[in-house]
C-alpha positions as CSV (number, residue, x, y, z in Angstrom):
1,X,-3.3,-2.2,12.8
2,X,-1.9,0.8,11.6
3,X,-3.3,3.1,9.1
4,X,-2.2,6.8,8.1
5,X,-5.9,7.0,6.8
6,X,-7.5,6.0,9.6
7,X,-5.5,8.0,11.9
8,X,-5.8,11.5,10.0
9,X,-9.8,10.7,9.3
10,X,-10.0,10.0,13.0
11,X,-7.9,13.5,13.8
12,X,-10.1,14.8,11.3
13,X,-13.8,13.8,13.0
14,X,-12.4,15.2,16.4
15,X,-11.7,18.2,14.6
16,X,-15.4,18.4,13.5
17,X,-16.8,17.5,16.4
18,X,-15.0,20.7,18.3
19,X,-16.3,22.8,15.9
20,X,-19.6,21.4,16.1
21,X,-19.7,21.9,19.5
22,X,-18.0,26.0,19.1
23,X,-21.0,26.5,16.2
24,X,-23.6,25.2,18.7
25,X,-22.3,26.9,21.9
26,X,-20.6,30.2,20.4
27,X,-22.6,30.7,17.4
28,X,-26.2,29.6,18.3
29,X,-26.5,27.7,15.0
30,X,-27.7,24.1,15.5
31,X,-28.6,22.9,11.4
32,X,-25.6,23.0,9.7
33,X,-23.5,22.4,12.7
34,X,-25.6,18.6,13.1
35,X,-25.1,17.9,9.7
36,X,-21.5,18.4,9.2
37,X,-21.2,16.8,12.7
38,X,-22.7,13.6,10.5
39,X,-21.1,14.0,7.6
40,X,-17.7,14.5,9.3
41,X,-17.9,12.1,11.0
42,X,-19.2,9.3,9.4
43,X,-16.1,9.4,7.0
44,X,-13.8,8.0,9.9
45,X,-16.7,5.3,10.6
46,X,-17.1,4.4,6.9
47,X,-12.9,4.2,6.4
48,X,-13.2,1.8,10.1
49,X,-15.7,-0.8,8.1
50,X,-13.6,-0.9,5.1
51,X,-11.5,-2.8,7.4
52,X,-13.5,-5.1,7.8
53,X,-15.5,-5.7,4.3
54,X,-16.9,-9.0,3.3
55,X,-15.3,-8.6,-0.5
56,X,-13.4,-6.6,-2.0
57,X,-16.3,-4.2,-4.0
58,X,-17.6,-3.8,-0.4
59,X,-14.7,-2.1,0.5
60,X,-14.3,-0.5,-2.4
61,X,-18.1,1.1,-1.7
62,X,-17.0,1.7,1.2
63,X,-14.2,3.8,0.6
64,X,-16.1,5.5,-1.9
65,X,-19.1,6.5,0.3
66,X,-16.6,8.2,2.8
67,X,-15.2,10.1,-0.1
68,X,-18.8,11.4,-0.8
69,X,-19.1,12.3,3.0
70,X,-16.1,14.1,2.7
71,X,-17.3,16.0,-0.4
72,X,-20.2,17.1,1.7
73,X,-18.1,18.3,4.5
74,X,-16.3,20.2,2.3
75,X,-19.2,22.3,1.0
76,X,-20.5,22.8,4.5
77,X,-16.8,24.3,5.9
78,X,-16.8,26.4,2.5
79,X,-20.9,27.3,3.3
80,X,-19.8,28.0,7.3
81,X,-17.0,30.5,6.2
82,X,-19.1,32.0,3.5
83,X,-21.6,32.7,6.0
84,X,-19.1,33.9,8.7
85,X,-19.8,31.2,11.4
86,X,-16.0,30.9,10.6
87,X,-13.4,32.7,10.5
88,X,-10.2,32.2,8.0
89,X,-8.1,30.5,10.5
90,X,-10.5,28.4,11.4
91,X,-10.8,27.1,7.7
92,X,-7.9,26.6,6.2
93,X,-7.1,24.6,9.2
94,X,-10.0,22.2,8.5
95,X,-9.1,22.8,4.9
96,X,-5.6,21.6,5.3
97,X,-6.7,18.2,7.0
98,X,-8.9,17.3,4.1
99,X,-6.4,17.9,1.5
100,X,-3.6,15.8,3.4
């Protein structure tokens, strides 16, 4: 099945998980690159068992949990640039995937 949601959170979670992986190699910094690894990712994994919800209020928590986990990312890509463990490019890219 085809899903322009699931497609963009899944380009989305790769996207994390590469920048995980440049925070932890390039920038030595292992705490807030785990936990927006998690909360990053677990958005895509959350939207994938809306799919398959026993009820419709399941899926509906579902879908609201992921939006929390994407709330969460945010502030740590807005925390990570603050901090300069990212640079402006780097951001507004990550920034622009959220918002579309």
């Amino acid at each position: 099945m085809d899903s322009i949601l699931r497609d963009k959170s899944y380009t989305f979670a790769i996207s994390i998980v590469k920048l995980a992986q440049f925070l932890q190699k390039e920038q030595k910094e292992f705490v807030i690159s785990n936990q927006i690894l998690k909360s990053g990712t677990s958005t895509v994994a959350l939207i994938r068992e809306a799919e398959f919800a026993q009820s419709q209020a399941d899926y509906i928590n579902k879908f609201y949990i992921s939006l929390k986990e994407v709330n969460e990312t945010d502030y740590r890509l807005n925390l990570l640039k603050d901090i300069g463990y990212i640079n402006g490019n780097n951001f507004t890219s990550m920034k622009k995937i959220i918002k579309n």
